[in-house]
N, C-alpha and C positions, 0 to 999 in steps of 0.2 A: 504493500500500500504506500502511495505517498506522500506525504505529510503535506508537502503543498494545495496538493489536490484536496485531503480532507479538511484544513483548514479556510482552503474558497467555499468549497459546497457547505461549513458550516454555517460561515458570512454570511452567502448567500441565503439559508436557510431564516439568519435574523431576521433579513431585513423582508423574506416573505411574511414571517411572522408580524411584524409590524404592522403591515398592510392590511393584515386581523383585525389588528387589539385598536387599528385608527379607525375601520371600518363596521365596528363589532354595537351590536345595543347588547348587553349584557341581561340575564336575568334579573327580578328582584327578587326572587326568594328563595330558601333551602327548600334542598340542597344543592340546586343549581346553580346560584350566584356564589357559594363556597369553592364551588368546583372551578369557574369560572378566575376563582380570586387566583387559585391555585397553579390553574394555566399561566394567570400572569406570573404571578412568583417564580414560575419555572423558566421564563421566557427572560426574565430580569438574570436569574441565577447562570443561566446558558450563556447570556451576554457578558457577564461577573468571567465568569471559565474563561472565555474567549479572550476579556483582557489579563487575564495572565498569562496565559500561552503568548500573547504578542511582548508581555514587558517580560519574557525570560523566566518566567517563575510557573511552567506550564504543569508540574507537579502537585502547586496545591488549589490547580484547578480543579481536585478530587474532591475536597473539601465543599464545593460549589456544586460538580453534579453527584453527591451523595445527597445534598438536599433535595437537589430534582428529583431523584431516583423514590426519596420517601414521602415529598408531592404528590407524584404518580399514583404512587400506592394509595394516597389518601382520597387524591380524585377518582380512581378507581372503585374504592368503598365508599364513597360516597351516593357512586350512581348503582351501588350492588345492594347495600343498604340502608335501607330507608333513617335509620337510628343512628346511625353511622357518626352525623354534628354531633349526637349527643354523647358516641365515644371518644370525640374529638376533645370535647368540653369536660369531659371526666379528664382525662386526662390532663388537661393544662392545669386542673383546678387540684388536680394528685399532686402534679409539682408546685403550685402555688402555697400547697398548704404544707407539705414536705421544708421546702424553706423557712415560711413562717417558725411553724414547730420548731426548727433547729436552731434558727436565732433567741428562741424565747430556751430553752433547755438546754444551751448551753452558759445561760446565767451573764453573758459578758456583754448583752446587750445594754450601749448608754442608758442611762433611766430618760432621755428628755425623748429616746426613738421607744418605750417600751409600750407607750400608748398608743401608737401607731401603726406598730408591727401587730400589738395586739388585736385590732380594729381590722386590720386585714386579714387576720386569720378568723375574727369574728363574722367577716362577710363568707369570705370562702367556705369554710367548714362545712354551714349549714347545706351550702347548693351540692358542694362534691358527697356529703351523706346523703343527702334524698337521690345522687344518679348510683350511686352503693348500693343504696337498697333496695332501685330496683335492678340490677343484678348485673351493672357496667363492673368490668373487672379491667385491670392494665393488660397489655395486650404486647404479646412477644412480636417484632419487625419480623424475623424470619418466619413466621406463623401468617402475619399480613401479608406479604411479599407475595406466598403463596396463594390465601385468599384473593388477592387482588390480579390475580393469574399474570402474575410475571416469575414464573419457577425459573423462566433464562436469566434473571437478572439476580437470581441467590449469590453466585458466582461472584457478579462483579459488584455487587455491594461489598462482601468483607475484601473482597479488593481496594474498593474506594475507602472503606474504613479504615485500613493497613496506613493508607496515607493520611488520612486527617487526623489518626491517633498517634501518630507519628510514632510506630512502631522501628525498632531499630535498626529494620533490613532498609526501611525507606531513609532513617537518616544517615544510612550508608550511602544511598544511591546518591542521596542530595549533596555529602559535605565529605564523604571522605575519597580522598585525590590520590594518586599514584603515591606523589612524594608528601602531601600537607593536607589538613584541610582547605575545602572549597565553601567558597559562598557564591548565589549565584549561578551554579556551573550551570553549561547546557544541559536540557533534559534531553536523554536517549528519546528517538524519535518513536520506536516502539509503547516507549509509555505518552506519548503524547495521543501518539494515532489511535491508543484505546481508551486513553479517556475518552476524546472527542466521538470517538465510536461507542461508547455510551451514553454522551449525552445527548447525539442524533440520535439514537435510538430512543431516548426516552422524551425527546419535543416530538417526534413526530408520534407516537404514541399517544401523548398528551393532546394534540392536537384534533386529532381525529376523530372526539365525541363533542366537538363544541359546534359541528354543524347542527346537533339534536337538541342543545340548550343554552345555545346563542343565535340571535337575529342577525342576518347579512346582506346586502344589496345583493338582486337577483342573477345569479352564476357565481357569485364573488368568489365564494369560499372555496368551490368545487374546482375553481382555476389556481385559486393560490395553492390550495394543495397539493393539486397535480404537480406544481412545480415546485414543491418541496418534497414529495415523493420521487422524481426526475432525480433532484440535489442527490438523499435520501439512495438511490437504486446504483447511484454512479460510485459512490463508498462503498455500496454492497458489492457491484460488479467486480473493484479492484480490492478488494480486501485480502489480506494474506492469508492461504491456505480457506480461502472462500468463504469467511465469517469475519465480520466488522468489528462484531462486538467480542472477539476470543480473550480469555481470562489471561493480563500479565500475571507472572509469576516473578516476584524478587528474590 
């Protein structure tokens, strides 16, 4: 594959994308317009990857589509089920309250923030127990991934995660040099070409349900996509060993 080439057809794939999100009347209700939100955040975070692959730094563009990647899955279960915001919403309000608690129990909170932090945990509490009780539990990513029918993309999630946890084979790859450390170094071209080969994989994915729950001037969408599919087919055709998205291994 070559990196020139994947990095035009991703460009190119932005600035289709664009011609959407300028063109688009968005839903106003759940779980549409969540889904909706989500496409954009993906479309923002795809563009985020893209500028660091241009200023040198295309390794922790992993970090960027690992978000896409757990977007996906969200917009995915959103349109799979129906209750889905409200596992959304259990879950921000598990971690919202997970903090609270821990700032108040470990006793070292100022006294002038203790009325405060209390009051937040006062709000929260009550709503994360009533989606408790009626039977929202936290929910394993590997377990979603699959629900969300992307079983190709188990792979390159703890791939992507290897690099945003900055495990220590990747801060091999990043900083250690023949003779010194590096800062900066160039990324090997192979882990460029699979990032970016997953996160085409996961906008144009993204893409493809917002003809069913977004409004578009008449043909619009069906054209823009086709040539983000074109983008999209020309990665697939030249991809090495004939799969875009193949799992690096460090």
């Amino acid at each position: 594959m070559d990196e020139k080439l994947i990095i035009s057809r991703a460009e190119s794939i932005a600035k289709f994308a664009h011609v959407l999100i300028d063109n688009m009347s968005p839903p106003t209700t759940k779980p549409d317009r969540p889904r909706v939100a989500l496409f954009l955040t993906i479309c923002e975070q795809f563009e985020a990857a893209l500028l660091l692959i241009r200023s040198g730094m295309a390794s922790h563009a992993s970090v960027h589509v690992r978000s896409m990647l757990e977007a996906l899955v969200a917009m995915n279960l959103l349109g799979k089920h129906n209750n889905y915001v409200d596992q959304m919403m259990y879950s921000q309000l598990k971690g919202e309250k997970k903090i609270y608690e821990g700032l108040i129990q470990e006793g070292e909170l100022p006294q002038e923030l203790q009325p405060f932090v209390q009051g937040r945990l006062n709000n929260c509490k009550p709503r994360f127990d009533a989606l408790h009780a009626e039977g929202f539990r936290p929910k394993n990513i590997g377990n979603e991934i699959l629900d969300a029918g992307l079983a190709d993309l188990l792979g390159p999630y703890s791939m992507l995660c290897g690099f945003s946890h900055n495990d220590l084979a990747v801060l091999a790859l990043r900083h250690q040099g023949d003779e010194s450390m590096t800062y900066m170094a160039p990324t090997p071209s192979k882990v460029i070409i699979t990032i970016l080969s997953i996160a085409l994989r996961i906008i144009v994915a993204v893409t493809e349900p917002l003809s069913k729950i977004a409004l578009f001037p008449a043909g619009l969408f069906d054209a823009v996509f086709g040539e983000m599919n074109k983008a999209w087919s020309d990665v697939l055709a030249q991809a090495e060993s004939g799969a875009a998205e193949a799992e690096f291994s460090i």
